[in-house]
TIDO-736492 format. One record per atom (N, C-alpha, C, O): x, y, z. Coordinates in steps of 0.02 Angstrom, whole numbers, padded with zeros to 5 digits, always signed. Layout:
XYZ;...
//
This chain:
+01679+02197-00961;+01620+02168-00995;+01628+02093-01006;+01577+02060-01004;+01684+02062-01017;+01710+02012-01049;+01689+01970-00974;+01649+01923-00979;+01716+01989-00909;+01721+01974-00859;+01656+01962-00815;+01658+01936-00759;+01584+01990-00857;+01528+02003-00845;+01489+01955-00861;+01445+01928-00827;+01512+01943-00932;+01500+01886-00970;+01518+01815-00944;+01478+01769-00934;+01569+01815-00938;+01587+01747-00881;+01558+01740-00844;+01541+01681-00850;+01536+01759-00805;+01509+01776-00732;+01448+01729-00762;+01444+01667-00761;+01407+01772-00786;+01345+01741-00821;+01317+01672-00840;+01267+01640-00822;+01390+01656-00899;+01398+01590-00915;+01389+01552-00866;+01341+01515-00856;+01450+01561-00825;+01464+01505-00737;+01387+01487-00703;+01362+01432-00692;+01364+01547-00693;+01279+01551-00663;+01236+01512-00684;+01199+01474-00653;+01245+01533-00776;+01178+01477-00801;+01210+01392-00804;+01167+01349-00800;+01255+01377-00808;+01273+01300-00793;+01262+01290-00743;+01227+01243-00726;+01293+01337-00696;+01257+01295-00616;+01218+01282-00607;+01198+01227-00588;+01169+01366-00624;+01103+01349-00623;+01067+01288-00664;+01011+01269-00647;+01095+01265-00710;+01066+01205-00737;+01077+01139-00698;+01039+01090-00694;+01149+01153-00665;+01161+01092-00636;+01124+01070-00568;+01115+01015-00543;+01106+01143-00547;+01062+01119-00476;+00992+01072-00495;+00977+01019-00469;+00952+01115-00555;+00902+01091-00574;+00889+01033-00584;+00834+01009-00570;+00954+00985-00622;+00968+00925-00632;+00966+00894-00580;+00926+00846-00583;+01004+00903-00509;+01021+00863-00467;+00952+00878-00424;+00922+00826-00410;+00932+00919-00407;+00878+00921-00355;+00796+00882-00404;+00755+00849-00373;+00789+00892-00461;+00730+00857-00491;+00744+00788-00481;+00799+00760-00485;+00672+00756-00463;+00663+00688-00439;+00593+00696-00486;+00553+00743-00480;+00587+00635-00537;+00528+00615-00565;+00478+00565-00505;+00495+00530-00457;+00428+00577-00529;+00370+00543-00498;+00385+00494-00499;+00419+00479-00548;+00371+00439-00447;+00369+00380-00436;+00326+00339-00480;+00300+00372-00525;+00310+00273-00481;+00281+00246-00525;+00258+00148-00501;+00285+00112-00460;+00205+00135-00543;+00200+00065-00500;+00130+00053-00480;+00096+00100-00458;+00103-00016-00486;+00053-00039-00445;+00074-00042-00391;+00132-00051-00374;-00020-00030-00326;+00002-00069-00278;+00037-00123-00235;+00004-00175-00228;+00088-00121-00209;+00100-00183-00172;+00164-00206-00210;+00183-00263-00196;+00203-00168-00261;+00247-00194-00311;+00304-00167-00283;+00314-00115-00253;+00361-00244-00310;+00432-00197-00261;+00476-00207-00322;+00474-00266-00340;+00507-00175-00353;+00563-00201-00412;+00616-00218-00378;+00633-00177-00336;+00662-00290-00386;+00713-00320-00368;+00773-00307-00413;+00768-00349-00457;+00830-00266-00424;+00874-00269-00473;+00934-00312-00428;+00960-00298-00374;+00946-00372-00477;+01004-00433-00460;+01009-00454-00516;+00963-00443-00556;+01047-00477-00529;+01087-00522-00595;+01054-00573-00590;+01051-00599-00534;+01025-00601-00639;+00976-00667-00658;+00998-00729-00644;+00959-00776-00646;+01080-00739-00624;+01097-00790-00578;+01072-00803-00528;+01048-00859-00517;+01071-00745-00477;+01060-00737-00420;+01002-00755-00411;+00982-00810-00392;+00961-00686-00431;+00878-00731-00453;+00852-00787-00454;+00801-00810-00428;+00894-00810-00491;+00865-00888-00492;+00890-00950-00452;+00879-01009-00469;+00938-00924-00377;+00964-00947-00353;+00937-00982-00301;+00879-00998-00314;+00958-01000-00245;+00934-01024-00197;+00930-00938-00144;+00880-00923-00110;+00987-00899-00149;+00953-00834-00129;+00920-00775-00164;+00934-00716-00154;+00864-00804-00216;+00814-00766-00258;+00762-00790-00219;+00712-00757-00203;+00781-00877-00196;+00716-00910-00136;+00702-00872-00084;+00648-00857-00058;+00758-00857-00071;+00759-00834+00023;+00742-00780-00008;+00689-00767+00021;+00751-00733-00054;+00729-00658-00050;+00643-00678-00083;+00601-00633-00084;+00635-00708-00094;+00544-00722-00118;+00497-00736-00059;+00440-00713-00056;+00532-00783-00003;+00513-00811+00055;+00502-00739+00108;+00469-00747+00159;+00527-00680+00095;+00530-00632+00131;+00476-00596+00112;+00425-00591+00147;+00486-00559+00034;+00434-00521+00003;+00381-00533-00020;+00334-00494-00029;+00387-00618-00038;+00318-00608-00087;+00292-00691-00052;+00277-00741-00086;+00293-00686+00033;+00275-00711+00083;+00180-00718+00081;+00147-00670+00061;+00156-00768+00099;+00080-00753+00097;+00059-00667+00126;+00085-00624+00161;+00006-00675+00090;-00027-00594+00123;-00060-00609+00187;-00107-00644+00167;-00066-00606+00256;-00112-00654+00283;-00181-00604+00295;-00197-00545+00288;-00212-00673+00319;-00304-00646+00324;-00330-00672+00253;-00391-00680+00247;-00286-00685+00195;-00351-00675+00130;-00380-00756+00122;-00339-00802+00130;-00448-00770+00106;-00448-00848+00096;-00425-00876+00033;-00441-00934+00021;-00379-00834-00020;-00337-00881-00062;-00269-00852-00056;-00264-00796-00033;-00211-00885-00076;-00155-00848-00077;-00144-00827-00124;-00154-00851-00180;-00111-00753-00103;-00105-00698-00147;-00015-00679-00116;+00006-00716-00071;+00019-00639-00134;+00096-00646-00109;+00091-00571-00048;+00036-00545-00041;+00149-00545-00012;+00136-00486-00001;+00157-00430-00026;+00140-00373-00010;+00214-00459-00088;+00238-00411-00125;+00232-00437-00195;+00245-00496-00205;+00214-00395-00248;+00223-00443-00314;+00301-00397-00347;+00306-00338-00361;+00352-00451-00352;+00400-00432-00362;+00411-00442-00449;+00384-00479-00490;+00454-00398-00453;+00471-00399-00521;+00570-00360-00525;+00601-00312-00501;+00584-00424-00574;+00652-00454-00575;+00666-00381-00623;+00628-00354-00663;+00716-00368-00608;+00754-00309-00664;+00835-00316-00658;+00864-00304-00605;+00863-00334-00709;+00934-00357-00716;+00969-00287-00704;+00937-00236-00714;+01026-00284-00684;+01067-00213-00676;+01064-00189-00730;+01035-00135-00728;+01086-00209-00798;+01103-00197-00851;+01048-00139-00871;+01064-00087-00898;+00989-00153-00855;+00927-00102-00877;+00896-00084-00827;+00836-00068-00829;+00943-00086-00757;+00892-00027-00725;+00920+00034-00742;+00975+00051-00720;+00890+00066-00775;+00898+00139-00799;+00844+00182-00826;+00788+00162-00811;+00845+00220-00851;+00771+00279-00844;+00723+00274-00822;+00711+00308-00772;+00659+00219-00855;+00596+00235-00818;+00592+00178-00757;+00557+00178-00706;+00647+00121-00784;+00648+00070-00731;+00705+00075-00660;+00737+00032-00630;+00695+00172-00648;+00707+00174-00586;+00664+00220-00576;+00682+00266-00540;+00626+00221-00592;+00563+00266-00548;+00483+00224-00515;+00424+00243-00512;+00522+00155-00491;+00485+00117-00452;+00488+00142-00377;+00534+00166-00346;+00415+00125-00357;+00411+00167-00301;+00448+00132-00246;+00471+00165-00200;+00454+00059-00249;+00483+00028-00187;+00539-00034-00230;+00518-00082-00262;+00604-00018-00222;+00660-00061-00247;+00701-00077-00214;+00735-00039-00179;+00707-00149-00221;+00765-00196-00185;+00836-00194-00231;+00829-00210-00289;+00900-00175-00211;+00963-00155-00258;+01010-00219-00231;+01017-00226-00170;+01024-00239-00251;+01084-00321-00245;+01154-00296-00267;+01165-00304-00328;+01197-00271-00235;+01256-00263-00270;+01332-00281-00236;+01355-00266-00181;+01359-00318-00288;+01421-00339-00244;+01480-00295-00214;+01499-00247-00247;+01498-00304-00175;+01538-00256-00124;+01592-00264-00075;+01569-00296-00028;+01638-00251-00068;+01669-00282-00024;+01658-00255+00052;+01707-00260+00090;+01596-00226+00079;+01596-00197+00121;+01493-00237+00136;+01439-00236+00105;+01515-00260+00187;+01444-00289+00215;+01392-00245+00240;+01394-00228+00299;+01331-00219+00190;+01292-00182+00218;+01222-00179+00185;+01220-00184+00123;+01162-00171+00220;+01100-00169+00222;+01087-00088+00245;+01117-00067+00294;+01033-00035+00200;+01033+00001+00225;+00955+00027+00182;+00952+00002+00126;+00902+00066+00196;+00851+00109+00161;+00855+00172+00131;+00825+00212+00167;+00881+00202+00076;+00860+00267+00061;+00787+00304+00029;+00735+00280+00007;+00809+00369+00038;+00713+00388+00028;+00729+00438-00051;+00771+00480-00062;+00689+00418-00081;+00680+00474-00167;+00747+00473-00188;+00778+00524-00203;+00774+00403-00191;+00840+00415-00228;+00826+00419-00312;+00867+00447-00347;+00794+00403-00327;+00800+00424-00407;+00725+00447-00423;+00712+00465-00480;+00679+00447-00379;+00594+00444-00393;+00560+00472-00326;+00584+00455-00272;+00510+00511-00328;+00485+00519-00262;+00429+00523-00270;+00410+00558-00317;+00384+00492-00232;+00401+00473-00153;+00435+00377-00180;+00411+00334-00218;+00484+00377-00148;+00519+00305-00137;+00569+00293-00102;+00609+00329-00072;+00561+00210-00111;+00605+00189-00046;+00654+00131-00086;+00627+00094-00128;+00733+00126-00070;+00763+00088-00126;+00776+00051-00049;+00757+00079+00003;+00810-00012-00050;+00840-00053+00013;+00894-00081-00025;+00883-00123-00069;+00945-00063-00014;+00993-00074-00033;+01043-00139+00018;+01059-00130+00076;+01057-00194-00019;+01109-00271+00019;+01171-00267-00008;+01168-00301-00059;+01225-00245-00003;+01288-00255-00027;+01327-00292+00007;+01334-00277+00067;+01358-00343-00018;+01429-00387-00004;+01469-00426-00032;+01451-00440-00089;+01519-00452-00016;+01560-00473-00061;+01542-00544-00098;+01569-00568-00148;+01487-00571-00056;+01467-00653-00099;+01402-00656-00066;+01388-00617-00020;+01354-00706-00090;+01292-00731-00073;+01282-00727-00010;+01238-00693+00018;+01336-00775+00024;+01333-00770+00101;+01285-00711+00149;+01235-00706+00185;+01337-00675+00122;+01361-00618+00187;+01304-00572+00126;+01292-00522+00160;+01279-00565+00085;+01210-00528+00058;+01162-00552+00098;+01124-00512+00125;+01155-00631+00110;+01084-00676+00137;+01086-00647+00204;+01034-00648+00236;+01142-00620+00233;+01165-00611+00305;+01123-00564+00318;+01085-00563+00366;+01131-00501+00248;+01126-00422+00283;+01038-00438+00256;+00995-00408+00287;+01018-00477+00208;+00947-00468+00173;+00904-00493+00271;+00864-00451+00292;+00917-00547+00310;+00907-00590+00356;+00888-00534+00390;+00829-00522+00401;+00944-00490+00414;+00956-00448+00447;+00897-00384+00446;+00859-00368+00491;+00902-00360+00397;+00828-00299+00388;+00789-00313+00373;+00757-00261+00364;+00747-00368+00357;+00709-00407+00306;+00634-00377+00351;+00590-00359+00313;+00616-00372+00427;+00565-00373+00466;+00545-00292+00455;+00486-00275+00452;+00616-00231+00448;+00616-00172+00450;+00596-00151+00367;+00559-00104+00353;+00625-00189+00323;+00601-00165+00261;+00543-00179+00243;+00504-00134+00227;+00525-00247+00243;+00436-00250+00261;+00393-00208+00276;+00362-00170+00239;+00390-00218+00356;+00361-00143+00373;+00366-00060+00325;+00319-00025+00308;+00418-00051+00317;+00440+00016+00292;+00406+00011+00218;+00368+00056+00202;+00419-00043+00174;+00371-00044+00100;+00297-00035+00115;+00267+00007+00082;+00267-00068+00159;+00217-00096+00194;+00178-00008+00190;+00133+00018+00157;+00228+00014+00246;+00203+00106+00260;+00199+00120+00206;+00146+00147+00192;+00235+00115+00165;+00236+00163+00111;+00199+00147+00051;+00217+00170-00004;+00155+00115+00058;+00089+00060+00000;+00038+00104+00034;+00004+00148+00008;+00039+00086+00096;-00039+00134+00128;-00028+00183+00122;-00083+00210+00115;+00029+00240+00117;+00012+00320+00096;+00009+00314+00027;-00039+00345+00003;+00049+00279-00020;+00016+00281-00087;-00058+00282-00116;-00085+00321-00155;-00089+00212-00074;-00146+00220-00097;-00194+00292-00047;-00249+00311-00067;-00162+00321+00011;-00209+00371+00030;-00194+00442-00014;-00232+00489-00004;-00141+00449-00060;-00124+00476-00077;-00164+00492-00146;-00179+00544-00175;-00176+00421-00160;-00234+00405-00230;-00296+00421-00209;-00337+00439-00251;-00309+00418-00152;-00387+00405-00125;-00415+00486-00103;-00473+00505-00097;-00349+00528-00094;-00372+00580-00081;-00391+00638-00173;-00410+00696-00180;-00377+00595-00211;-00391+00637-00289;-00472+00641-00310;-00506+00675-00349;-00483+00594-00270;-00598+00590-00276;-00606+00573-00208;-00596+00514-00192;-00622+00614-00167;-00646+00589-00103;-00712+00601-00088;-00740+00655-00097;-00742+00538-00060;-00826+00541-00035;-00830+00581+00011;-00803+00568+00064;-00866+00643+00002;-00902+00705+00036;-00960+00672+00080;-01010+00652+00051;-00955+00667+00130;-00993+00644+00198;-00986+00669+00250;-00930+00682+00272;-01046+00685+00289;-01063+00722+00356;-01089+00679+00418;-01110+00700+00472;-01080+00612+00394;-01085+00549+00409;-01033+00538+00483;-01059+00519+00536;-00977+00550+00479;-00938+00519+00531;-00934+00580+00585;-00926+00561+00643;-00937+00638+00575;-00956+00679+00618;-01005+00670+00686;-00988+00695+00739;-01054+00641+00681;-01076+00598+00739;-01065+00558+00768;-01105+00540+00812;-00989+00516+00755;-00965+00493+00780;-00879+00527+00826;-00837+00498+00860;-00885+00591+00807;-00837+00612+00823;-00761+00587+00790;-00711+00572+00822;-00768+00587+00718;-00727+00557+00703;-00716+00583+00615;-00761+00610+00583;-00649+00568+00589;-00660+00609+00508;-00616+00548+00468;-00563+00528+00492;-00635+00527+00425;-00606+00452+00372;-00598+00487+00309;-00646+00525+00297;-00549+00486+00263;-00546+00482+00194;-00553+00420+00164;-00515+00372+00168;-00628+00426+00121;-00637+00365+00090;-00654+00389+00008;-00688+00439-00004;-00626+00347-00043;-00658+00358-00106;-00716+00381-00120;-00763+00370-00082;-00721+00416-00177;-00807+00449-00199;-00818+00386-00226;-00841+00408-00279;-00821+00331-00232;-00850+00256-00263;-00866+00232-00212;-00880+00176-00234;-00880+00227-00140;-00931+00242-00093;-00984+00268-00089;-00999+00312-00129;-01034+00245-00032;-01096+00286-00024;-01115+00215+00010;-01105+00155-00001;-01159+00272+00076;-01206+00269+00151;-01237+00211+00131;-01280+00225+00090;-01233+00128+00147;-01272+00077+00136;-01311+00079+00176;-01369+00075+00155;-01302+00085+00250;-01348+00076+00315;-01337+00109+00372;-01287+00101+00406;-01380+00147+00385;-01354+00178+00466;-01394+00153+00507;-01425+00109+00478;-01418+00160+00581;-01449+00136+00631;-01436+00212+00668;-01393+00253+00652;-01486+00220+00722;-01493+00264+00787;-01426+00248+00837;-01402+00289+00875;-01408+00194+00830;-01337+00188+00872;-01271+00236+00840;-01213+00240+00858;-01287+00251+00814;-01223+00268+00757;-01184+00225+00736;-01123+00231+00736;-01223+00166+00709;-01167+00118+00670;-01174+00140+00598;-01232+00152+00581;-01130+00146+00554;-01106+00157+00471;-01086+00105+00437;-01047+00064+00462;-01111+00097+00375;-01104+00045+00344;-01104+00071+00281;-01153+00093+00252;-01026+00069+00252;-01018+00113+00181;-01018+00063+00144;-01010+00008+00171;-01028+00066+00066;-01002+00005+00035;-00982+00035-00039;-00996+00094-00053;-00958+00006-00071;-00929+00022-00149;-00952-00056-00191;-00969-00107-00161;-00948-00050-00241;-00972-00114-00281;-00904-00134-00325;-00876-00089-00357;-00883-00184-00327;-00824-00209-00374;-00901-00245-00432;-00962-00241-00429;-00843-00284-00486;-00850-00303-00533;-00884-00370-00529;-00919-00387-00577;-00873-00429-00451;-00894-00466-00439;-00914-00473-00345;-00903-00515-00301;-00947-00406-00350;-00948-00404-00291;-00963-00327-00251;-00992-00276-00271;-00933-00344-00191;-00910-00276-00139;-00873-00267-00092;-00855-00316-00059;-00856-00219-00080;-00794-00177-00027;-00858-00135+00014;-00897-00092-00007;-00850-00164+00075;-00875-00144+00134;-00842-00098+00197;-00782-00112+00200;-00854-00065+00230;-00844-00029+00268;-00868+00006+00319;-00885+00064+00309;-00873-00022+00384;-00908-00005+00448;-00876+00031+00492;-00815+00034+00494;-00904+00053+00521;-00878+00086+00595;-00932+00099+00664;-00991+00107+00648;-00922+00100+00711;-00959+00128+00798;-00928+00112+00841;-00882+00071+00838;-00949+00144+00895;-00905+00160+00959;-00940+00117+00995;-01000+00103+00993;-00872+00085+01050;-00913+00063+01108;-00871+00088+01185;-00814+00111+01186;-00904+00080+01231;-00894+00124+01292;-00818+00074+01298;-00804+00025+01263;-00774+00107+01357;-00716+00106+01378;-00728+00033+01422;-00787+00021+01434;-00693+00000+01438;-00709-00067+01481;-00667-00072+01515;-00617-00045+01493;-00659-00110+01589;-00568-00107+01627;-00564-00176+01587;-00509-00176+01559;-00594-00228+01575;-00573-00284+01524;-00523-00260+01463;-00534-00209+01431;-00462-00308+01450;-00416-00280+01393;-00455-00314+01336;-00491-00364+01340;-00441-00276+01281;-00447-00321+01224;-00407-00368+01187;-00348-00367+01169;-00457-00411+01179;-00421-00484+01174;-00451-00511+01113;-00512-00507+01103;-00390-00550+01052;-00435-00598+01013;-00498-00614+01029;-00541-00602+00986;-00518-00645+01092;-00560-00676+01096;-00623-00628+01105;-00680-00647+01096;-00600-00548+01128;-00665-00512+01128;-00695-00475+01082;-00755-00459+01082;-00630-00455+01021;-00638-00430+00967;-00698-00489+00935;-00756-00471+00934;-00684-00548+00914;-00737-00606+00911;-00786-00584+00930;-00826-00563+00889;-00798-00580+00985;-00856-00590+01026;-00913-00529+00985;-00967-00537+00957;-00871-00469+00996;-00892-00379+00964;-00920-00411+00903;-00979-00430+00896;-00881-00415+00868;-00895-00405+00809;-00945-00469+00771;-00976-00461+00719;-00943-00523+00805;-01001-00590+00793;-01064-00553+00819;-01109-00551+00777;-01078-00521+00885;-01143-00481+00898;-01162-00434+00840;-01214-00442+00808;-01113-00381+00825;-01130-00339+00766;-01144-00361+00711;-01185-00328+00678;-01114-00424+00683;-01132-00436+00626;-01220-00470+00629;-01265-00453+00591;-01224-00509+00672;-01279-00538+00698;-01348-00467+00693;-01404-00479+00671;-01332-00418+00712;-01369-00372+00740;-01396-00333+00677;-01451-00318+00654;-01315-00319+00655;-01311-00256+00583;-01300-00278+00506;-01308-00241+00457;-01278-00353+00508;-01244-00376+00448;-01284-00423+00429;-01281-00480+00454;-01320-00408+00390;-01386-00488+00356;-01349-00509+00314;-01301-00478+00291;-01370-00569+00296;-01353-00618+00238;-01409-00612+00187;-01463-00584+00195;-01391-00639+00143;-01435-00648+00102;-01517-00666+00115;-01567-00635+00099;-01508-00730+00154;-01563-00771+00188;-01584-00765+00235;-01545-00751+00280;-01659-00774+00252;-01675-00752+00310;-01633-00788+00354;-01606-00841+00340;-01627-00756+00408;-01596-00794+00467;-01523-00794+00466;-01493-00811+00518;-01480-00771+00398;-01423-00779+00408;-01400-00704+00421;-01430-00651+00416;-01320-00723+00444;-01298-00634+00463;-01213-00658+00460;-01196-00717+00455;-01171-00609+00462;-01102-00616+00459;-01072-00626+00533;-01094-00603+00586;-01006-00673+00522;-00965-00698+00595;-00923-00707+00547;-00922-00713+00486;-00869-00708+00612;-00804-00731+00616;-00790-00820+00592;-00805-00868+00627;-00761-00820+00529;-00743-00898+00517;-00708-00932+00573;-00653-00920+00597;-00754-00977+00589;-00740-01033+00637;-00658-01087+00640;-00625-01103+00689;-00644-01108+00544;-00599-01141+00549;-00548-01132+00549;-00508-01177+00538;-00525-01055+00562;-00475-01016+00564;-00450-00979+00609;-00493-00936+00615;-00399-00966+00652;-00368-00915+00678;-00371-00851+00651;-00350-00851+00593;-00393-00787+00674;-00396-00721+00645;-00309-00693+00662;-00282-00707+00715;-00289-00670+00632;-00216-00645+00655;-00226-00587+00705;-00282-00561+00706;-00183-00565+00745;-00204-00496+00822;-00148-00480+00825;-00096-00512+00816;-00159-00412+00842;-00086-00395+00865;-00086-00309+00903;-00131-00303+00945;-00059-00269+00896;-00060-00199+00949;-00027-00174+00901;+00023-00202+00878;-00049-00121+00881;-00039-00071+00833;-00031+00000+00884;-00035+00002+00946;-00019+00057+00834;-00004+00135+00841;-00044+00148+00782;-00036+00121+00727;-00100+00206+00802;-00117+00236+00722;-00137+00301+00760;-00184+00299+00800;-00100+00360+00750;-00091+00418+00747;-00073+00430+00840;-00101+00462+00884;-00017+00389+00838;-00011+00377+00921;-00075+00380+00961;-00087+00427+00998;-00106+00339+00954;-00161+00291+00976;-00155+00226+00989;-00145+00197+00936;-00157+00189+01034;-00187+00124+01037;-00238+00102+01007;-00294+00128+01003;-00211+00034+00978;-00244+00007+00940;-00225-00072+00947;-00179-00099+00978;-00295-00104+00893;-00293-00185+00914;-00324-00212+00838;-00383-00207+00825;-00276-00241+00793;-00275-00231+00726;-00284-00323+00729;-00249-00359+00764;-00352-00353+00672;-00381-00410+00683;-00374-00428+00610;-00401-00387+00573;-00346-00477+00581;-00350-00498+00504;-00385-00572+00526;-00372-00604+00577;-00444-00594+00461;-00458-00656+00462;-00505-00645+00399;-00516-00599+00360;-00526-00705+00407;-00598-00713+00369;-00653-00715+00399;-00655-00699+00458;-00705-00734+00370;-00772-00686+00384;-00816-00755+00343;-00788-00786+00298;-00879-00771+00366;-00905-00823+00332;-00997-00799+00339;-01002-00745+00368;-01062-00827+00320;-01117-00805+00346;-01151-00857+00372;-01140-00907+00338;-01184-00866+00414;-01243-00912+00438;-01289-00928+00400;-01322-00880+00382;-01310-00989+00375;-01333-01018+00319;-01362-00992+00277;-01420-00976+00266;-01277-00987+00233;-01264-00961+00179;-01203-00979+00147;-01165-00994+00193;-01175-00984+00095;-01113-01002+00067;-01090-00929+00028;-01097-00919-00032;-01058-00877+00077;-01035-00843+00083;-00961-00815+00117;-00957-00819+00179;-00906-00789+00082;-00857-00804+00138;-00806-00743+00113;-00812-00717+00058;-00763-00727+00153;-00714-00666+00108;-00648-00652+00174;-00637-00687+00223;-00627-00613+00160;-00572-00583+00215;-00589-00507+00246;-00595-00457+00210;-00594-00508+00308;-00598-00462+00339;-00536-00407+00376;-00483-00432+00393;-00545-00352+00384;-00481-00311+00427;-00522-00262+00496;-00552-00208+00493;-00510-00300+00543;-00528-00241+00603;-00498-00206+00653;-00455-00234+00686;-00513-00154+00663;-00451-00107+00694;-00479-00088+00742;-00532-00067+00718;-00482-00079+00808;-00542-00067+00884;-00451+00017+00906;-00390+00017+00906;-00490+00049+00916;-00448+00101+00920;-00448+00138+00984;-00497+00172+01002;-00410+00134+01009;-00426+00169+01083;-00439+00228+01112;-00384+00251+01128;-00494+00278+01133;-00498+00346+01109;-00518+00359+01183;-00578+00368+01197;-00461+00360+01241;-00448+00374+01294;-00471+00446+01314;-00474+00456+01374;-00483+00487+01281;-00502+00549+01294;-00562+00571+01304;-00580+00613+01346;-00618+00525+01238;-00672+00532+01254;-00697+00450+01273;-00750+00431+01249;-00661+00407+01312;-00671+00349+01361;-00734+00317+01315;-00794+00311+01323;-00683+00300+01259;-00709+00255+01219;-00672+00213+01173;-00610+00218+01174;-00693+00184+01144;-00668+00101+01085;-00710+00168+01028;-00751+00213+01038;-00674+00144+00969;-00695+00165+00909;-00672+00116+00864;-00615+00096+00852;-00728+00099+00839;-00713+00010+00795;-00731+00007+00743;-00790+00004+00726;-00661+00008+00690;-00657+00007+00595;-00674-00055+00586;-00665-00092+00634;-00700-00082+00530;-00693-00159+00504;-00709-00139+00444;-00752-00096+00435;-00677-00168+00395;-00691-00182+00323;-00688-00261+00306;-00660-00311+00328;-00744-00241+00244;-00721-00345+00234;-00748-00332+00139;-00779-00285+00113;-00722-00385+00114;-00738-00404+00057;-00774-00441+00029;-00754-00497+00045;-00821-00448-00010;-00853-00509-00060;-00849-00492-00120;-00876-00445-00150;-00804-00544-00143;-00777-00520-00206;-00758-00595-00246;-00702-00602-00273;-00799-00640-00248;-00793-00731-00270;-00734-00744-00325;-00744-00701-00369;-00700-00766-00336;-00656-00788-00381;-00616-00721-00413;-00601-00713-00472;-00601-00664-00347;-00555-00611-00379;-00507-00605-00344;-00509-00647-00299;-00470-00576-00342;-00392-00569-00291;-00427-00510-00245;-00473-00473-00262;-00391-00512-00178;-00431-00459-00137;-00360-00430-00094;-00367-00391-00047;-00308-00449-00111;-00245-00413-00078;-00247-00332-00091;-00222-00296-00048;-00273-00307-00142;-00283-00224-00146;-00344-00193-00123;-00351-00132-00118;-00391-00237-00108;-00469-00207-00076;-00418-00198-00013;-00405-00140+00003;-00389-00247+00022;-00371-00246+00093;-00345-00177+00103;-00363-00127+00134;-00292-00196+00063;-00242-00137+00074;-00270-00044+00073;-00243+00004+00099;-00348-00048+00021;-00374+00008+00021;-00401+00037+00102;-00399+00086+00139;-00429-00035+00098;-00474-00043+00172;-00415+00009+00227;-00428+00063+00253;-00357-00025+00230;-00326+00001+00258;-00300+00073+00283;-00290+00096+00339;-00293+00104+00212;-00258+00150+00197;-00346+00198+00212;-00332+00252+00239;-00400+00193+00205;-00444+00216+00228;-00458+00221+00328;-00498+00261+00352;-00427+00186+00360;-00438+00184+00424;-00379+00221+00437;-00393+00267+00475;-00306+00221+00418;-00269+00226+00429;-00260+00307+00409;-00205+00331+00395;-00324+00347+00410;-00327+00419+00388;-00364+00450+00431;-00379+00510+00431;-00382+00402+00476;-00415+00409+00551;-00389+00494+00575;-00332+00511+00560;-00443+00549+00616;-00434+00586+00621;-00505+00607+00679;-00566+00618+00672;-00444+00605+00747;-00521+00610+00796;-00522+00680+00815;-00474+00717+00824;-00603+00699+00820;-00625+00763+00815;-00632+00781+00889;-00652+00837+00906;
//
């Protein structure tokens, strides 16, 4: 009996101890936020520069600057309970062993810690140099499933993209601004000084590649066609005094051709940041073309973007 009893005891500690080790609290955090834990020397060093110059780098596309990460300093001393259940954290710790590396839900989940260890500034700036393009990206991913993750708790019920052969998760703070017989969509939501916009339509397959210069071209006709201004006669284009950023994307192993800039109207004093994504839908020998843009005057628009995003980026062809 005695021996029965033991048995028992042993069981329920373990069993407590698994419970302990396998529970991971919820993550935690605004969009776009990375917690940095380093010693406030460091911080304030010349490599707190170089690690600011990395993370909290312009956002590009927006017409004011906004950072791409808003970082927040946490001394070792108190990263502990709730100030490790940040969803995306940078760890600084000295070491005699040179290394840069990502783990996933180490103290919080869903999260990502990036861990720089070495024995002096140097050889930290070495390994930060070193992953700096891969951790980006990787925080980057993991902002857009957060917010689709948010976006899927009220989602706008629409029968809308179905004629386009196509399925979007977008917020219930949406709703159908404009459609046309072409099947172009024009969703919109209202901010506080403003709006969050959201378009989409297909265009036929072309042997022409897509190019900066044709995405332009697309999307100056459409706006011209589908996008009024205020005033008669005016309509939305591509800002003239600016380069749009381009580049070749993957979104759900798809080709893709991902366009950041600004956005201005034809006489009108109107202007904001735009995101367009032309998607390649080889199967049914067609372009399928996202754009979101913002007007939103004297507000920060680095989290409209990022919604924008995380809404295309839920892309699902039928």
């Amino acid at each position: 009996m005695a021996q029965r009893v033991y048995i028992l005891v042993v069981l329920f500690f373990f069993s407590c101890d698994q419970t302990t080790t396998l529970y991971k609290p919820k993550s935690s955090g605004n969009i776009h936020t990375v917690s940095v834990v380093v010693e406030d020397k460091a911080w304030n060093s010349k490599f707190g520069d170089n690690l600011r110059e990395v993370f909290a780098s312009e956002f590009e596309g927006l017409p004011q600057q906004e950072p791409l990460f808003t970082l927040v300093h946490i001394p070792p001393k108190i990263f502990k309970d709730f100030a490790r259940e940040g969803r995306n954290i940078i760890k600084i710790t000295p070491n005699t062993i040179d290394t840069a590396y990502i783990e996933k839900n180490k103290y919080a989940s869903p999260q990502l810690v990036l861990n720089i260890e070495g024995p002096n500034t140097k050889s930290i700036t070495k390994q930060l140099n070193k992953i700096s393009s891969k951790a980006v990206l990787a925080f980057r991913n993991n902002e857009v499933m957060e917010k689709q993750r948010r976006i899927r708790k009220s989602v706008l019920k629409t029968e809308e993209f179905k004629a386009l052969g196509v399925n979007l998760t977008l917020p219930s703070a949406y709703s159908l601004f404009k459609k046309d017989d072409q099947n172009k969509l024009w969703f919109q939501r209202e901010t506080k000084k403003g709006s969050v916009n959201f378009l989409t339509y297909t265009l036929p397959i072309t042997s022409q590649p897509i190019t900066l210069e044709k995405v332009i071209k697309i999307r100056d006709s459409i706006g011209k066609e589908f996008v009024p201004g205020r005033n008669e006669g005016s309509y939305v284009i591509t800002e003239k005094a600016y380069e749009p950023y381009f580049n070749k994307i993957k979104i759900k192993n798809l080709t893709a051709f991902k366009t950041k800039g600004t956005w201005e109207v034809v006489n009108d004093y109107m202007a904001g940041p735009f995101l367009n994504i032309v998607v390649e839908d080889t199967k049914n020998k067609r372009f399928v073309v996202f754009e979101g843009f913002v007007f939103s005057p004297s507000d920060r628009k680095r989290e409209y973007m990022i919604e924008l995003e995380a809404i295309i980026k839920s892309l699902k062809i039928l």
